[in-house]
Structure formats: structure tokens, C-alpha cells
C-alpha positions in Angstrom: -6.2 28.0 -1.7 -3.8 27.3 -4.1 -4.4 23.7 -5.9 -2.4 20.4 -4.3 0.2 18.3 -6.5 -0.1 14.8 -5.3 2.0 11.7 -7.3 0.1 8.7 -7.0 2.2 5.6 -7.3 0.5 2.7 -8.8 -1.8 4.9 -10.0 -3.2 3.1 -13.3 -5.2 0.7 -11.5 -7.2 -0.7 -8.3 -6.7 1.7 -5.1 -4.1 3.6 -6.7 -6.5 4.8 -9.5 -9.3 4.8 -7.5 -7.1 7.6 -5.2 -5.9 9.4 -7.9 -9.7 10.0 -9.1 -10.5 11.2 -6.1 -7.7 13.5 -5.6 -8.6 14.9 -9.1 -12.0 15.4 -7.7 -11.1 17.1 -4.6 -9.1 19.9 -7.1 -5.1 18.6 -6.8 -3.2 18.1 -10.1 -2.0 14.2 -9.5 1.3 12.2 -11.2 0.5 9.0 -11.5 3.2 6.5 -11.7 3.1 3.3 -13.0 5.2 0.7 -14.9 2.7 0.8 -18.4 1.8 3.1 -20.2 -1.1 5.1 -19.6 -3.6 7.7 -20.8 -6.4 9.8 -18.9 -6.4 13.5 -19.4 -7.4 14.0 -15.6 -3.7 13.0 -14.8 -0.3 13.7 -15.8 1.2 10.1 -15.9 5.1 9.1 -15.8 6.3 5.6 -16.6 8.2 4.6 -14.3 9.5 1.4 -12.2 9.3 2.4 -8.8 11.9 -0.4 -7.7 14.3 1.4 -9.8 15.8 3.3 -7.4 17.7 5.8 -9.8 14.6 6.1 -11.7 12.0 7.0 -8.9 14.3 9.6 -7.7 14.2 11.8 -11.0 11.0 11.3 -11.6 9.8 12.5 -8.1 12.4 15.9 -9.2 10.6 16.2 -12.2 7.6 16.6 -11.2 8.9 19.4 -8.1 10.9 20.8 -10.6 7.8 21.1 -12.9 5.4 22.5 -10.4 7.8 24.2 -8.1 6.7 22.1 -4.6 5.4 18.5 -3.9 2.3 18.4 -1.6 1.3 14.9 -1.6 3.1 11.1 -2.0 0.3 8.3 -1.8 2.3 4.9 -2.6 -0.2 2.4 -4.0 2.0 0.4 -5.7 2.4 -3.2 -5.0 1.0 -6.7 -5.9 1.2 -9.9 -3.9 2.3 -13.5 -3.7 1.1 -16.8 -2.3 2.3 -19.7 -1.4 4.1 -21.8 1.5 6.9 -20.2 3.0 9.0 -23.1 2.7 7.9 -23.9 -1.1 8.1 -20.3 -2.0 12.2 -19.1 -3.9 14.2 -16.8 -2.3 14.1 -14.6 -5.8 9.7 -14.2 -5.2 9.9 -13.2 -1.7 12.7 -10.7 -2.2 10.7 -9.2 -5.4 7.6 -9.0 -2.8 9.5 -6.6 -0.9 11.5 -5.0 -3.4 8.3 -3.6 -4.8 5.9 -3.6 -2.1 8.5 -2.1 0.7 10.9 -0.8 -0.8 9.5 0.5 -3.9 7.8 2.5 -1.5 11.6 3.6 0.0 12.7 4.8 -3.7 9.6 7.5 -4.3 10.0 8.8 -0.7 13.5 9.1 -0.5 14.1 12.0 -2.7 10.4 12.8 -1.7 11.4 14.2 1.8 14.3 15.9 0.9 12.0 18.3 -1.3 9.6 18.5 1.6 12.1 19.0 3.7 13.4 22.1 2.4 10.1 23.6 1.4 9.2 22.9 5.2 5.7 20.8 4.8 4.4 17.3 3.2 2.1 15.2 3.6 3.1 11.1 3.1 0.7 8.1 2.6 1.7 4.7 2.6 -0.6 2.0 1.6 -0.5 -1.5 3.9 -2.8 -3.8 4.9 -4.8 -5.4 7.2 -2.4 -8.2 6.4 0.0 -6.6 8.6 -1.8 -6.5 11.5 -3.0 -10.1 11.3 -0.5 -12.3 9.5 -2.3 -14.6 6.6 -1.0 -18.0 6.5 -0.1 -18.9 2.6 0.5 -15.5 2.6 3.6 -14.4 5.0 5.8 -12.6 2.6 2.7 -10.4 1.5 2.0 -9.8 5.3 5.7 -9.4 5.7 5.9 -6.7 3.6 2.9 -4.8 4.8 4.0 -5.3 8.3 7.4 -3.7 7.1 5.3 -0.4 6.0 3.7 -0.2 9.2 6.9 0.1 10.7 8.5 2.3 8.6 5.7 4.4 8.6 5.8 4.9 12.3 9.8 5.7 12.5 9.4 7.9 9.9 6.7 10.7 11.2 8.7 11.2 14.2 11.9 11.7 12.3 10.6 14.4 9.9 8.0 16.0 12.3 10.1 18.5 12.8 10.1 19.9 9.2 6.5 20.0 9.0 6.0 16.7 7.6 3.6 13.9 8.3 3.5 10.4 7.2 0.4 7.9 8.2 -0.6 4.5 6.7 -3.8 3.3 5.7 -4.7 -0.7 6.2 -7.3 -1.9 4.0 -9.2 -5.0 4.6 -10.4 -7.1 1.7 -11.2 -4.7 -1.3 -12.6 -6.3 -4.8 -9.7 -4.8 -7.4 -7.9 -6.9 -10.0 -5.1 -7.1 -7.4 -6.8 -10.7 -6.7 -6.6 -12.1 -10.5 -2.7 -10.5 -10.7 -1.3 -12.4 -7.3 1.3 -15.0 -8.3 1.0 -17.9 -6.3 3.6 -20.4 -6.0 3.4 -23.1 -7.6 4.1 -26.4 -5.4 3.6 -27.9 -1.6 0.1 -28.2 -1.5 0.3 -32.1 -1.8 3.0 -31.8 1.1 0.8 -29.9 2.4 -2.7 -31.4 2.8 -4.1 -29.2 0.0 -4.6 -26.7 2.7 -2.4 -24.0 0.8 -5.1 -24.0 -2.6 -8.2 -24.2 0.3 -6.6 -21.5 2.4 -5.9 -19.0 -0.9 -9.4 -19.4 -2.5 -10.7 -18.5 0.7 -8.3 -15.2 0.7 -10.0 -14.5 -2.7 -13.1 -15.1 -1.9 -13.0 -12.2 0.5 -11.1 -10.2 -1.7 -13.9 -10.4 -4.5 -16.3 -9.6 -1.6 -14.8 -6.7 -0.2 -15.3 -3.4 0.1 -15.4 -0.8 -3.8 -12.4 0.0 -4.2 -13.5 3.6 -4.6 -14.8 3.6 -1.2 -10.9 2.9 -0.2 -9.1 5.3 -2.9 -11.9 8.3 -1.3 -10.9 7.5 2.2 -6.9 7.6 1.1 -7.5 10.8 -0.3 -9.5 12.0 2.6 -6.8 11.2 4.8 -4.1 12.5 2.6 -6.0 16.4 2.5 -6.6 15.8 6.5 -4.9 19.0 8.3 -3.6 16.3 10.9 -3.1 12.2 10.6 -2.4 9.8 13.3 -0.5 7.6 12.7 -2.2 4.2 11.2 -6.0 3.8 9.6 -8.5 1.2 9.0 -10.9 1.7 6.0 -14.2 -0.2 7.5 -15.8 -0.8 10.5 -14.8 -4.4 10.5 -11.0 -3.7 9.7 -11.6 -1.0 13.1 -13.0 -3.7 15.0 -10.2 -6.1 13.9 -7.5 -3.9 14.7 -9.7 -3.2 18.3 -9.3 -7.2 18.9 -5.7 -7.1 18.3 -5.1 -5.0 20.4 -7.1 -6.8 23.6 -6.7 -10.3 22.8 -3.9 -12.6 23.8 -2.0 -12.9 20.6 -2.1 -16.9 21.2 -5.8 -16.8 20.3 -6.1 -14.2 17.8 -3.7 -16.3 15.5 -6.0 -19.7 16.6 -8.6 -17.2 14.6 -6.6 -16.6 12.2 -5.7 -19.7 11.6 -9.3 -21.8 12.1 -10.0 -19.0 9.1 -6.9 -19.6 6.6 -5.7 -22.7 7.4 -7.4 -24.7 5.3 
């Protein structure tokens, strides 16, 4: 079997390192892409801004052009915001989705046309349990993960034909730095009742509870050497269950849940 080349996108850090490791582990050659600069002679790593459109796009082709195919895109990167949707500027929300979403968009793009043409791929696109449950404080970070579930599902039926397949995979609450790096928005929570500060602690308080973050990048990497992939995954069996109750309850009363536990 001849060994896998995989880029890992927001691959210096949290899942996206945590993936990357295990890919190395499971014998593929991985790019990581990141904004920083990075060193770990497991990986080859290319600095680069994935909401650069211009940017992503040559240095996906470098790295076909250097290896002669692409097996493997696992889009990790992304960070998140909090905040009151109406205390929260226009520029932070479209910056949520311009890296979270369509970040995403830039590495994929030229992505599928070389998977295309050498008539296989395999695509994973990291969301959220966020997007199956919208988190009050938190709507343009559940926005954007929504948007990937979305995007995800369009997308495997319009490049099945080529031998392609795209899934997503929706963690729940993992314990990564992505908790310390969230910008929160400054602003409303007098206005509000002080429910926005009480409603984001709790958010972090899962998060720094959750699941190893290795646990997530093994099952990412699982799921990205799978022969087949449906279409969406959950990590854990509470994320599973979650995902189970969305499906059967009225949606009135899973977002009374929702909201008796992030509302503050």
C-alpha cells in the first residue's frame, strides 16, 4: 500500500495537531498548515493563511505538485467568538466565518480539482456539536459550524461521481487551548443581566472538561483512512445521544434545554 499524503489545516495545535499525529502514526506523510511558524520533523509544515484565498490555492498545488497526488484534506482550522449577537461588530462575525467557513472553501477549492482529475479523495471538514444545537452567546460560532454541515452535505453528492468523498466530524466539548484563544466581545452583559459572562464560563467549563483532544484528532484520522464515510460524525457517546435527541424531539424543547443550560 503505497503511503497517504494528507494536509492538515490548523495543524500546529489542538485537534488539528492532535490529527496530524495520528495520521503520522497510521504511516501518511501530512502538510500541516498553519498561520505561524512551526517545527516537528514528523511533518512537512507550510505557512500559510488559509483565508487567503490566492494563497491556500498554491499551497494545496505545491504540495500535489511535490508528491504527485493529494489523498487526504482534514480542515481543522478555526477559532471562535463570543458574545451577544446584537453587541457583537459586523467586522468579528464576518472574520468568524471568513476563517472558520470559508477558510475551509479556499483549501478545498483547488483541492477537488486535483482529486478530480486523479479520480479519488477523501475530504474532512471539522464542525461542531455547536451546529447541531445552537449555543446562545455563541451564534456566530454555531453559525459557522452550521454552515460546514451544510456544505459538507451538498458537496459529497456533487463530487461522488469522481470518486470523491467528503464527511464532517462534530465534536462535543474537547479540552484544547481553543477555550483560552476565543475572543469574546466585549460589552452587553449589563444590558443583559450578566447572563452573557454566566452563560460563557459555563461554555468553558465544559470545554476544560471535555473529551483529550487526542481521543478527537484519532477518531478524525480514523474516519479520514475509512474505505467509506457517511455523511456527518459525532466523537462520543454523549455527542451520539445528543445528535439522537435532535433528531426526536420537538425543536421547541430541545432549545428550552439548550437554553435552561446556556442562558445564564
Amino acid at each position: 500500500m503505497t503511503e497517504k499524503v494528507a494536509i492538515v489545516t490548523g495543524g500546529t495545535s489542538g485537534i488539528g495537531l492532535c490529527t496530524a499525529i495520528a495520521l503520522h502514526e497510521k504511516g501518511c506523510k501530512v502538510y500541516t498548515f498553519s498561520r505561524r511558524e512551526f517545527n516537528d520533523p514528523r511533518f512537512t509544515h507550510i505557512r500559510v493563511d488559509v483565508t487567503d484565498a490566492d494563497a491556500a490555492e498554491t499551497a494545496v498545488r505545491q504540495v500535489a505538485e511535490a508528491e504527485g497526488k493529494l489523498d487526504i484534506i482534514v480542515n481543522c482550522a478555526g477559532f471562535g467568538i463570543s458574545g451577544a449577537i446584537e453587541f457583537t461588530p459586523i467586522e468579528d462575525a464576518k472574520k468568524q466565518m471568513d476563517v472558520n467557513f470559508f477558510g475551509m472553501v479556499n483549501v478545498n477549492k483547488p483541492a477537488l480539482t486535483i482529486m478530480r482529475k486523479q479520480g479519488y479523495g477523501r475530504i474532512v471538514n471539522t464542525s461542531s456539536m455547536a451546529a447541531v444545537f445552537a449555543i446562545p452567546f455563541q451564534a456566530y460560532y454555531s453559525a459557522s459550524k452550521a454552515a460546514i454541515n451544510s456544505y459538507t452535505c451538498a458537496l459529497l453528492n456533487e463530487v461522488k461521481p469522481y470518486g470523491i468523498t467528503v464527511c464532517a466530524v462534530q465534536p462535543g466539548d474537547i479540552k484544547t487551548g481553543f477555550t483560552a484563544a476565543r475572543k469574546k466581545i466585549e460589552g452587553g452583559d449589563e444590558e443583559y443581566g450578566g447572563r452573557i459572562n454566566r452563560s460563557v464560563a459555563k461554555m468553558e467549563k465544559d470545554e476544560q472538561n471535555g473529551l483529550d483532544p487526542q481521543k478527537a484528532g484519532d477518531f478524525i484520522a480514523k474516519t479520514a483512512l475509512k474505505d467509506r464515510v457517511k455523511p456527518l460524525y459525532t466523537i462520543d457517546f454523549i455527542s451520539g445521544a445528543e445528535c439522537l435527541l435532535d433528531r426526536i424531539l420537538p425543536k421547541g424543547l430541545a432549545y428550552k434545554i439548550v437554553g435552561s443550560m446556556y442562558n445564564g
